[in-house]
C-alpha positions in Angstrom: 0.0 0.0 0.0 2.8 2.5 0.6 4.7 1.4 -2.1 1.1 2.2 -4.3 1.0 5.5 -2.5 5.0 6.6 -3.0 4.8 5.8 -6.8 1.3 8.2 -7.3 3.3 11.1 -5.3 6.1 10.2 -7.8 3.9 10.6 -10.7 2.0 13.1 -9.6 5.0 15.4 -9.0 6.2 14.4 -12.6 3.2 15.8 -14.2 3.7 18.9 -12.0 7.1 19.2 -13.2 6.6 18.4 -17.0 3.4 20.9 -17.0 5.7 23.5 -15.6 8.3 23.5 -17.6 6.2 23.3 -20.8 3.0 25.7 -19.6 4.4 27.7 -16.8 1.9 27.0 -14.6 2.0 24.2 -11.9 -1.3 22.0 -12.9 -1.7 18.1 -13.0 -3.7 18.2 -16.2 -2.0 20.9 -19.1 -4.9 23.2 -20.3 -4.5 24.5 -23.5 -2.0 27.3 -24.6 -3.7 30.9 -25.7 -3.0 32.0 -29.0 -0.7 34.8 -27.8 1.4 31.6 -25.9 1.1 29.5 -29.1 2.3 32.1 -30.6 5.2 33.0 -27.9 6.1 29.2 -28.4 6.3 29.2 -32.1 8.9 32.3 -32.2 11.4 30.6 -29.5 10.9 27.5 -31.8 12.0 29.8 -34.9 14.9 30.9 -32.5 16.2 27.7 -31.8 15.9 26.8 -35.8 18.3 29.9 -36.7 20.6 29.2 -33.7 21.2 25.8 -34.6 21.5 27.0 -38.7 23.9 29.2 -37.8 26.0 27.3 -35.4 26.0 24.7 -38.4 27.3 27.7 -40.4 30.0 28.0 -38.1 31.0 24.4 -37.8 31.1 23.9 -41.2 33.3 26.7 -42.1 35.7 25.6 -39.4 35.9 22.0 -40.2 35.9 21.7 -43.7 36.6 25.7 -44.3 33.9 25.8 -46.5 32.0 29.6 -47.4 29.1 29.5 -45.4 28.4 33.2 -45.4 25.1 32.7 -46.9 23.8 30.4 -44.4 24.9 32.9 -41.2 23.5 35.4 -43.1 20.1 33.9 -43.3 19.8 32.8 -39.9 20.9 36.4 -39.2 17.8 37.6 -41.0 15.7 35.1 -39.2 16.4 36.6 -36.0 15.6 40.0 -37.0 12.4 39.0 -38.5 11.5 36.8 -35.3 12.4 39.8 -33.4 10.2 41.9 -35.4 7.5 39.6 -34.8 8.0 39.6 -31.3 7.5 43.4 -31.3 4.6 43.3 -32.9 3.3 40.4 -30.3 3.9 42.3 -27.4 1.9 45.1 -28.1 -1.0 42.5 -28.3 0.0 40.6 -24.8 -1.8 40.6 -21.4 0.3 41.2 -18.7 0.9 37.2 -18.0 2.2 36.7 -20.7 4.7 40.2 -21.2 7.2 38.1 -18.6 7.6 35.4 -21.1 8.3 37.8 -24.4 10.7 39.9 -22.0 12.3 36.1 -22.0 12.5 35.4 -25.6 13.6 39.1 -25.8 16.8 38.7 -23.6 17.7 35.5 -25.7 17.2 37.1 -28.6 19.5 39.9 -27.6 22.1 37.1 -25.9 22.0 35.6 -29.7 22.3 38.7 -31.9 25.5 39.7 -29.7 27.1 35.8 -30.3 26.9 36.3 -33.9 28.8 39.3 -33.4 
């Protein structure tokens, strides 16, 4: 019987955690995300698309010492126009949700000045 109860707890805190860290919000059961979230979630997706293209970029360059301005240069772009988008998102935002975009923001920032 304790054995039943520890591995419910277990699980139970394992749905708390995985809800968390996708939703932000401590919940057993995951509602669904707003549009504005959706939204949130799809530019940090595009963010992680560009930093990956462009740390490919690099790679390549440096092993092979291929020209892979072109490729840097479109991830570059990406980020401005995800940034962009984000600018325009936030002026839509409720307050909940201005924490997260300040989020993205600072990674965005963090990203633009690695490319550098």
């Amino acid at each position: 019987m304790k054995g039943l109860i520890l591995v419910v707890l277990l699980v139970a805190a394992a749905l708390l955690a995985y809800n968390y860290v996708h939703t932000g919000r401590l919940t057993l059961v995951p509602s669904s995300l707003s549009k504005s979230e959706q939204e949130l979630q799809r530019l940090g997706e595009r963010l992680d698309s560009a930093r990956r293209q462009f740390e490919a970029a690099g790679r390549a360059a440096g092993v092979a010492g291929v020209d892979t301005t072109a490729d840097a240069e479109a991830a570059r772009r990406e980020v401005e126009r995800i940034e962009a988008d984000l600018q325009d998102l936030q002026k839509r935002l409720e307050a909940a949700d201005r924490f997260k975009a300040d989020e993205l923001m600072d990674k965005i920032q963090e990203f633009k000045r690695e490319m550098r």
